[in-house]
N, C-alpha and C positions, 0 to 999 in steps of 0.2 A: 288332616287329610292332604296328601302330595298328591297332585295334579301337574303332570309334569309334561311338556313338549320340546322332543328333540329333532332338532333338524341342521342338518350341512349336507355337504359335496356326498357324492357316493364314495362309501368305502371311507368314511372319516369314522366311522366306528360307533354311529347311531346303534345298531343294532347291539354293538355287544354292549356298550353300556344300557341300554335298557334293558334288556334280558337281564342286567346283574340287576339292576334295581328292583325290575319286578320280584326277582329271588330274591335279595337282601332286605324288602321293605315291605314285600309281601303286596306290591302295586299290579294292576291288573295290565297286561300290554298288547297294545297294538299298533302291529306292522300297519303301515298304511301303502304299503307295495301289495297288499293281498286284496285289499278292494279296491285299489286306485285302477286296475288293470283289467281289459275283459279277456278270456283264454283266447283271442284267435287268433291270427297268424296274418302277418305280422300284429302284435300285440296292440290294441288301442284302449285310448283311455275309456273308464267307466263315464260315462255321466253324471256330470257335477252334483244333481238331484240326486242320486241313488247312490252317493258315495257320504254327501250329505246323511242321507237319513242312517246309514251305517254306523258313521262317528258318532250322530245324536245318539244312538240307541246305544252304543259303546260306554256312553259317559252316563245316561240314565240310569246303566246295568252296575256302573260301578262305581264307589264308594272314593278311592282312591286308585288311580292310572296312572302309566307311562302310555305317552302315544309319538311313535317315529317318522319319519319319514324326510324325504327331498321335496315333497312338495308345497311349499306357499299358500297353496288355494285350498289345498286341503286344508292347514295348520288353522288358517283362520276360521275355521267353522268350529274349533274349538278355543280360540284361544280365549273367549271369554269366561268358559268356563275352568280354566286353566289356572294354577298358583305360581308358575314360572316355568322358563322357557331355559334350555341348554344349548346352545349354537355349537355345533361340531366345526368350528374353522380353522380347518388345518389346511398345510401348504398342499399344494396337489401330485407333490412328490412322494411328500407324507401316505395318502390316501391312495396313490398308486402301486407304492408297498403295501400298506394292506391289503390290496385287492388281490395281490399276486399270492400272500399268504392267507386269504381267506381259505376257512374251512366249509365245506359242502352245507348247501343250504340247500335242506330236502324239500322242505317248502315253496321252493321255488325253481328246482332241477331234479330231473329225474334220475340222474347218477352225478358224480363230481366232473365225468367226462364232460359231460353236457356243460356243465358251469363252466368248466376250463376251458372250451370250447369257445364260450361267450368271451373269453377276458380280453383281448385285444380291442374288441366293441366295448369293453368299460372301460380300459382304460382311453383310449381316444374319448368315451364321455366323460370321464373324471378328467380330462386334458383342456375340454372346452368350457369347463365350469367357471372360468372371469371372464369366460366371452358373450356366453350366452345370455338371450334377452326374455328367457322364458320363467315358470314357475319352479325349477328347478336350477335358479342360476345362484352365482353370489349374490350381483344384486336384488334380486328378490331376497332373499335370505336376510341381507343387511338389511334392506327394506322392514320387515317384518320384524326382527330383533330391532331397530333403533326407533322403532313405533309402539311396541310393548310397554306397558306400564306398569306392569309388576315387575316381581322377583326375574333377573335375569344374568347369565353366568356367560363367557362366551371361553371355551374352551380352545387352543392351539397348536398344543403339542398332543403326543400317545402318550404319554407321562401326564400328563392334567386326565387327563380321561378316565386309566388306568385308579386314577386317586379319587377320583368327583365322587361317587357314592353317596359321603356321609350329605348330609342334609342339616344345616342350622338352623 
């Protein structure tokens, strides 16, 4: 059973390698941008409790997961029931490219305009990711990876990424 949690910078490519994993290995996944978030405008976060009981119920329901995300506060409400962790720490030059080449996420945009829209606000947020002192920073991130007691990988380039899949 893979129990797996991913988390870096936005746009460091959380998302496509879990997607291949849950394809390749047959892992159950969950965005943690789809409940971390409540719809209104401007967007605010869910409540800790009810973002909580989400991921509990996530990892009850399933056997074997991938679960992603940027957030810290989140990651830890699974990480014990977790078999290893993936840190996506890539340079923020790295992850700014990606963003610019990211393909439309309907899940979270109503058209690709709409995301394209958005890019110059991610990339100024993928810009401040070694400044910031939040759940979404490096240092959280380091924090959390260099606290982990299991299996853990820390990934840096799109070529480590691109190859991580297999599982020993």
């Amino acid at each position: 059973m893979r129990k797996v949690l991913i988390f870096g910078n936005s746009a460091s490519g959380k998302s496509t390698l879990a997607k291949r994993l849950a394809k390749t290995e047959k892992l159950a996944h969950l965005d943690l941008d789809l409940l971390a978030w409540q719809a209104t405008t401007p967007p605010t976060r869910t409540p800790l409790v009810e973002s909580t009981l989400a991921i509990e119920l996530f990892i009850q329901q399933h056997e074997s997961w991938v679960i992603e995300g940027c957030y810290s506060d989140l990651l830890t409400i699974a990480q014990s029931a977790s078999t290893e962790i993936l840190f996506m720490n890539l340079c923020i030059d790295d992850c700014i490219v990606n963003a610019k080449n990211r393909p439309w996420e309907p899940h979270k945009y109503d058209s690709k305009a709409t995301q394209d829209a958005n890019l110059a606000m991610l990339i100024e947020w993928i810009s401040q990711y070694e400044l910031r002192e939040d759940t979404f920073s490096k240092s959280a991130h380091l924090d959390f990876y260099q606290n982990y007691a299991g299996m853990k990988k820390m990934l840096t380039s799109n070529v480590e990424c691109i190859a991580e899949p297999s599982h020993n």
